[in-house]
ROMARKE-549984 format. One record per residue: x negated, y negated, z of N, C-alpha, C in turn. Coordinates in steps of 0.02 Angstrom, whole numbers, plus 50000, padded with zeros to 5 digits. Each point is the difference from the previous one (the first is absolute). Example, Ala and Ser with C-alpha at 12.3 -4.5 7.8 and 13.67 -1.06 7.14 Angstrom:
493405028450390500454994150000499554994050000 500184994749964499584994150003500394994550037 
END
This chain:
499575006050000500434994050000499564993850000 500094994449955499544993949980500234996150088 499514996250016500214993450052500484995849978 500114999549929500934995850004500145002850020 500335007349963500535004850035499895000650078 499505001150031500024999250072500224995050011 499704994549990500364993850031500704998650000 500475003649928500684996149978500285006150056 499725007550026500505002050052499954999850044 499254994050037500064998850063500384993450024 500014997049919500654996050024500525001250008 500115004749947500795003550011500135002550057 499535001050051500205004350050500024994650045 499704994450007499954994450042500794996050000 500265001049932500724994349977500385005550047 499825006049989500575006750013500204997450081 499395001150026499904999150075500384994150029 499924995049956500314993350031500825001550009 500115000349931500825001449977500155004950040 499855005150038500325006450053500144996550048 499174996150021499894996350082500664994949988 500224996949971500324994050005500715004149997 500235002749937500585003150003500255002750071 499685004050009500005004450077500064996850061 499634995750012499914994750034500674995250020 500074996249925500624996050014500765005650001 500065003249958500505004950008500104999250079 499675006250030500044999850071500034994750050 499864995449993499994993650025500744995049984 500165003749941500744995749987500485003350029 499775006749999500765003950030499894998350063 499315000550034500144998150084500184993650007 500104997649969500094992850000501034998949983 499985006849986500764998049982500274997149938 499574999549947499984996749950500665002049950 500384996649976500645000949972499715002949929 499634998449972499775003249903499305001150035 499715006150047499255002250012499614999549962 500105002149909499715001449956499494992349969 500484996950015499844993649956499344996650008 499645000550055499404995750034499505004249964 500035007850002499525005649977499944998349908 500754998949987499955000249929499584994249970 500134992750046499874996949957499035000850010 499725000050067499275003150004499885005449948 500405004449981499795004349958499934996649916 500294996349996500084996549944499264994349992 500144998950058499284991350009499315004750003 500095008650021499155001650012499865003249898 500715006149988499565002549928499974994949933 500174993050012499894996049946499144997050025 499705001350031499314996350000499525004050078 499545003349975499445004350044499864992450068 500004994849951499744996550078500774995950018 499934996050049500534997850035500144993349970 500694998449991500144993149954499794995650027 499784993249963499824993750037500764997850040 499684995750051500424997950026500604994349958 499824996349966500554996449953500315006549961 499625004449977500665003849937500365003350063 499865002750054500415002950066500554995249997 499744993050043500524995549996500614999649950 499745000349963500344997849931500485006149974 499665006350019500435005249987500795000150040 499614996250061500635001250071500694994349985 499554994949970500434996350018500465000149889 499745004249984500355002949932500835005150030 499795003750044500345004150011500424998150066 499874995850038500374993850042500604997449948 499814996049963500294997249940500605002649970 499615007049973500615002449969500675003250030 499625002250085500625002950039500314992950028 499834994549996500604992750031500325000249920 499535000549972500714998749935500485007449991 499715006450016500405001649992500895002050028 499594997650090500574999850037500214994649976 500004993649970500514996649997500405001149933 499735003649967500505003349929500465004650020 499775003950061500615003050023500544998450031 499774995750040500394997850031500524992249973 499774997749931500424998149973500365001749962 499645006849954500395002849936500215007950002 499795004750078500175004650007500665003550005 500494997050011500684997249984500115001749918 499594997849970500354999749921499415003149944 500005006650016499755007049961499834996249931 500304997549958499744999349924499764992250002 499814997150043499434995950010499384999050032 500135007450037499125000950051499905004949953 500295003549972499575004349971499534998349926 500524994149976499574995849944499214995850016 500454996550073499245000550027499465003250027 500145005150025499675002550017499585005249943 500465000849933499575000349950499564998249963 500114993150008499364993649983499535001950050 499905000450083499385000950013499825006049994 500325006049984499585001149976499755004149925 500324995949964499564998349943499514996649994 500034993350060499164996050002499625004050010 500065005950058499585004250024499675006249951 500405003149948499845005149976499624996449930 500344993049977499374997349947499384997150035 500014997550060499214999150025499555007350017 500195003549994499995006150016499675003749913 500484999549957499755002249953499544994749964 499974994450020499484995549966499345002550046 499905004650023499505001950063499614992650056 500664998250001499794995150066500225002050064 499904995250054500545001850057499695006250054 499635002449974499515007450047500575001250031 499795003250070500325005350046500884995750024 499834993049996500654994950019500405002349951 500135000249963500605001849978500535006550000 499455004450020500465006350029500204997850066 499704995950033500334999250074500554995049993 499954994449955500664997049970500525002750006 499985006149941500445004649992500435001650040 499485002350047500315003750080500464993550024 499864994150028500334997050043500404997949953 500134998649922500534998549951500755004350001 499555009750011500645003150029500165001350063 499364998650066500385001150045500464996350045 499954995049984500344993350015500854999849970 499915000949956500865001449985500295006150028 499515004049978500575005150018500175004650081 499364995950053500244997750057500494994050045 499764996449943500544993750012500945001249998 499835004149938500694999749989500425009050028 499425005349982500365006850047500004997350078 499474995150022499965002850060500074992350066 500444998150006500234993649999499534998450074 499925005250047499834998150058499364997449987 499735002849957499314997049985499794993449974 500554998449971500034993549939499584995750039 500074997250059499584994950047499385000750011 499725008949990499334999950039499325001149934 500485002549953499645000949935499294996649973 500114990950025499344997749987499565001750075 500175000350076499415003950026499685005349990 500485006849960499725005549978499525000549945 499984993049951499604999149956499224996150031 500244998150056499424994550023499575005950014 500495003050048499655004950052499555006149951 500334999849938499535005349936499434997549976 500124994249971499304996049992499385000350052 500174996050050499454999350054499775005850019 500515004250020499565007450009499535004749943 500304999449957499765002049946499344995449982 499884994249999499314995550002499465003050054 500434999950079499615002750033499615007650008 500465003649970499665006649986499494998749962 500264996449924499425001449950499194994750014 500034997850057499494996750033499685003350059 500415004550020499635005150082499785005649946 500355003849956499655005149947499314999549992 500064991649953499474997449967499285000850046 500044996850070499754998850058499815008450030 500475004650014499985005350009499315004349940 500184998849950499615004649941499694995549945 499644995750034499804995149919499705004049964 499914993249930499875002949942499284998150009 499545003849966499304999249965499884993049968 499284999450005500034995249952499945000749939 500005006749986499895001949915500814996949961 499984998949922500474994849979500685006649991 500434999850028500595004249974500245000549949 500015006349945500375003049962500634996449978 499954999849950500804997049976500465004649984 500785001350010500305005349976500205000549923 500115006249991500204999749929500654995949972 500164995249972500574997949964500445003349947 500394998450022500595003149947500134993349957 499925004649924500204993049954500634997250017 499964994849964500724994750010500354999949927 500584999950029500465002749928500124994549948 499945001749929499884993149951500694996150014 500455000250032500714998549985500294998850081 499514994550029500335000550099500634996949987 500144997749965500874996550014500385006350009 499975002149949500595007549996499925004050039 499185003350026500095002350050500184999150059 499974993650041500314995850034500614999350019 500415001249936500794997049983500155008550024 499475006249948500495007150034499735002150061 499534996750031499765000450084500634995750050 500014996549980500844997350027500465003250003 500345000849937500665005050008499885006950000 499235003050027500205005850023500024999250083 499574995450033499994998650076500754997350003 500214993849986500644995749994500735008450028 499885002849952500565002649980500015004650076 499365003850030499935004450043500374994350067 499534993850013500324996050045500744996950013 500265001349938500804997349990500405006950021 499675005350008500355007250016500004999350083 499345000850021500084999850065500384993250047 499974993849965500374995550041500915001149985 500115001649956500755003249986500235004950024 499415004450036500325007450020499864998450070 500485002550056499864998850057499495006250026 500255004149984499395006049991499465001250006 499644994649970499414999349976499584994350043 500604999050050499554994150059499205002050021 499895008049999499384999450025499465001549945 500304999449937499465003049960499764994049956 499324997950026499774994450005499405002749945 499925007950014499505003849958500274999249926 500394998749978500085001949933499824994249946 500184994050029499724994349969499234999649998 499905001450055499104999050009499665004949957 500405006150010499495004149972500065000849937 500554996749951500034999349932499474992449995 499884995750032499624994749993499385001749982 499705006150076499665002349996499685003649932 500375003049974499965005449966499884996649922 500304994149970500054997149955499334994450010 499464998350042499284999150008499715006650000 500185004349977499435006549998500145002449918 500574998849962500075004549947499594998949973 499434996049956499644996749986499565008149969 499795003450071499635005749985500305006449981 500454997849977500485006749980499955001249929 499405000949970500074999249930500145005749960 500325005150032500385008049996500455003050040 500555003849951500175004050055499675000650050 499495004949997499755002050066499724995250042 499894995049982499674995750039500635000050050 500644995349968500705000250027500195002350068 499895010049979500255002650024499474997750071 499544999049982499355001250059500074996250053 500554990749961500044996850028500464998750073 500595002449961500545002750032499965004350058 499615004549987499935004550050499484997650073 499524996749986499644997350042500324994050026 500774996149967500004995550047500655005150045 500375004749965500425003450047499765002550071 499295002750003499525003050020500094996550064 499864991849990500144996450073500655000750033 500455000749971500765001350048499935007150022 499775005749976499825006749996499704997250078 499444999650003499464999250052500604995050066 500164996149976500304997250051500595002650040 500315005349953500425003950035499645004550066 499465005749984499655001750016499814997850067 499504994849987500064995050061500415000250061 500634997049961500304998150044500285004450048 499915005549947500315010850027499505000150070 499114997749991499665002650038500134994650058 500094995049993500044993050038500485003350066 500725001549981500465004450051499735005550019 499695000849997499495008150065499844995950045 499564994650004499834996350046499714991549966 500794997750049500294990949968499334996850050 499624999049975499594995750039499494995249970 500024994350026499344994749960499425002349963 499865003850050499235001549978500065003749927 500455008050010500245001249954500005000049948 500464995449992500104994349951499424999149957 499574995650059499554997549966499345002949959 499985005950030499635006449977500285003449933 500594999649979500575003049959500064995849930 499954992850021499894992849946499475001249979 499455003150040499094997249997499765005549944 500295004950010499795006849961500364998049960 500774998249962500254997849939499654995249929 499774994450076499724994949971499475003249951 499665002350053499065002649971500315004249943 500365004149986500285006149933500114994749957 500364994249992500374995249955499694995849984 499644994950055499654994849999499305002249974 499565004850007499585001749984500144999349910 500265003749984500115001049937500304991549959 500284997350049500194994149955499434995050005 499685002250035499354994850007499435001749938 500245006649981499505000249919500134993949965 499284998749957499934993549951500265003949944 500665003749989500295001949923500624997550011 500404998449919500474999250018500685003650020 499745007950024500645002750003499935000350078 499544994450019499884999150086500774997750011 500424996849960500674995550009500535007750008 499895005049969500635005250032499945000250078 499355002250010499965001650071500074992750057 500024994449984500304996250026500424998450009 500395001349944500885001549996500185003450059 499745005949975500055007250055500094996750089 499564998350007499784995550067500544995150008 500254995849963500584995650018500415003850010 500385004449947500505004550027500135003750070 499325002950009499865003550074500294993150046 499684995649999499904996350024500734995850018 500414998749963500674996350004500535007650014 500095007349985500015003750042499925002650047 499515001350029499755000850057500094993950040 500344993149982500074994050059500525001149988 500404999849957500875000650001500155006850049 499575005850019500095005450025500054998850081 499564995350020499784996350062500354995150003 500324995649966500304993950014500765001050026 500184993750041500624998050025500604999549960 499755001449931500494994849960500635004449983 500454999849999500475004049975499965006449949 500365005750013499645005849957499355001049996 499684999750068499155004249999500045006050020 500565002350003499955009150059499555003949937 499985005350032499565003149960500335001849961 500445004950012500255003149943500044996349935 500044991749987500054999449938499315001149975 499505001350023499415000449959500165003749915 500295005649997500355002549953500144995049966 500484998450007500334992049966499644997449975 499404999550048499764993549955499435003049967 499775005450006499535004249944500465000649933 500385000249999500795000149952499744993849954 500114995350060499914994249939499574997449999 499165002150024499564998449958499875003349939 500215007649992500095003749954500214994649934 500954999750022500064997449954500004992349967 499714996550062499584992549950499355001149977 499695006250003499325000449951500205001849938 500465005250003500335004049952500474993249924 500314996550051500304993549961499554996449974 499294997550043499554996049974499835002649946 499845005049988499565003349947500445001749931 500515001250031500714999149918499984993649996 500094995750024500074996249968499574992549980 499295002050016499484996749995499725003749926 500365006949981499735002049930500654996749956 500675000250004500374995149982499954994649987 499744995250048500114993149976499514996049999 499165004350017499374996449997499704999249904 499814994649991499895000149925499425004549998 500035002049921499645006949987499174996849944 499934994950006499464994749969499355000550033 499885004450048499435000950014499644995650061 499314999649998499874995150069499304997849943 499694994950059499394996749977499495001050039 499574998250014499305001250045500024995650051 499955004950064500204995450066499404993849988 500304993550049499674995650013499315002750052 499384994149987499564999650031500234998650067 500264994550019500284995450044500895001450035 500025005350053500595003450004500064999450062 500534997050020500344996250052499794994350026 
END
């Protein structure tokens, strides 16, 4: 093995390490904490450590926080003015995000815009399934940010990086045609989010939007069937595991547990998404899923008993299953161009 290759997997193992320590860490720390969405502080640290081996400057931190500050005051106040009247939040709420999926396919925007995403759907469709919440929604966002900064700064601190220069990951080209893709990245998310706020049913399945969000930043590497199938299956893989989990979690409910139970997940998932390739983005998928399962499994929020775990392996099943019909449907068939130098 050459000293790159050593070096690109002693970083990989260094990003791996952080992303477990922090996941694990805040996880456990949110549930003892009582935390209404546990998942969210872990996710967004998981998000701020595999976009960059060293730790963000402090202005793009800032700037990230107060991006995602931003978009959850605007988005509680769209709900709470237009949640009431279904065929006008959902127009808007189709515009953002269409901003999001063409900055996205113009390859700008890095790791922020999947976290966009997140507070674009979780904000409505807590606002409006879940009314008791409507008031506390922007502390649960504060309280995600800051924790999530603070992890990805005790990690950093915990396991620094070398001074050797870090590896860049592989890019996925960018498609010759981002409007259109954009426009059918919309109405395939749009359409999933207009299901669950219409169905009362669906109050707790917060997984299905995300993980079609999710899932529609990864197709990119699907440049086959099999790739597809590969994809699919590794992000199912995380609700799989989180069931599991949560199976072993009830033998014995305890912190530590827990935190032993997250830590070993992390290291299987995070390890692997911390590769510099780009099919590092399934297994990060994978990891959100676990990740917003396994807190919906633990959380307060209405419909966490276990038994729906089923359920909701159900419907991560079938929003990967939807993403993928209909991302071969309505994505243009024109090919891509050569990723940018300069990406995010």
């Amino acid at each position: 093995m050459s000293v790159e290759a050593d070096q690109a997997l002693a970083e990989q193992r260094r990003k791996g390490l952080r992303v477990a320590i922090a996941v694990s860490a805040g996880f456990t720390l949110s549930v003892a904490f009582g935390a209404v969405v546990p998942f969210l502080g872990p996710l967004f640290a998981a998000q701020f450590l595999l976009s960059s081996s060293s730790p963000m400057p402090m202005a793009k931190t800032l700037g990230m926080a107060v991006i995602i500050l931003a978009v959850g005051t605007f988005m509680m106040f769209l709900t709470a003015l237009f949640g009431d009247h279904p065929a006008t939040f959902l127009m808007l709420l189709g515009l953002i995000y269409f901003c999001c999926f063409f900055t996205q396919a113009s390859g700008k925007g890095g790791p922020a815009i999947f976290l966009v995403l997140v507070v674009a759907i979780m904000v409505p469709l807590l606002g409006v399934l879940n009314r008791d919440l409507a008031d506390s929604i922007l502390s649960i966002l504060i309280t995600g940010v800051l924790s999530g900064t603070i992890l990805m700064w005790l990690s950093h601190a915990l396991v620094p990086e070398t001074a050797l220069a870090p590896s860049q990951p592989e890019q996925a080209p960018l498609p010759l045609h981002p409007y259109w893709r954009a426009l059918a990245n919309t109405a395939i998310l749009l359409s999933t989010v207009a299901i669950c706020l219409t169905n009362d049913q669906l109050a707790a399945a917060l997984v299905i939007p995300i993980t079609v969000a999710s899932l529609l930043g990864q197709l990119d590497i699907a440049a086959s069937g099999r790739a597809a199938l590969g994809l699919a299956i590794i992000n199912l893989l995380g609700g799989v595991i989180a069931s599991i989990a949560y199976a072993i979690l009830s033998l014995r409910p305890n912190l530590f547990f827990m935190f032993v139970i997250v830590l070993v997940v992390a290291l299987l998932l995070g390890g692997r998404a911390a590769a510099p390739s780009r099919e590092a983005k399934m297994f990060a998928g994978a990891l959100t899923t676990f990740l917003i399962l396994f807190g919906l499994g633990v959380s307060p929020l209405p419909g966490s008993a276990a038994e729906s775990f089923a359920t909701r392996i159900l419907y991560v099943a079938a929003a990967i299953l939807y993403t993928l019909v209909m991302a071969a449907l309505l994505w243009p068939r024109s090919g891509a161009r050569l990723p940018k130098q300069n990406y995010g």
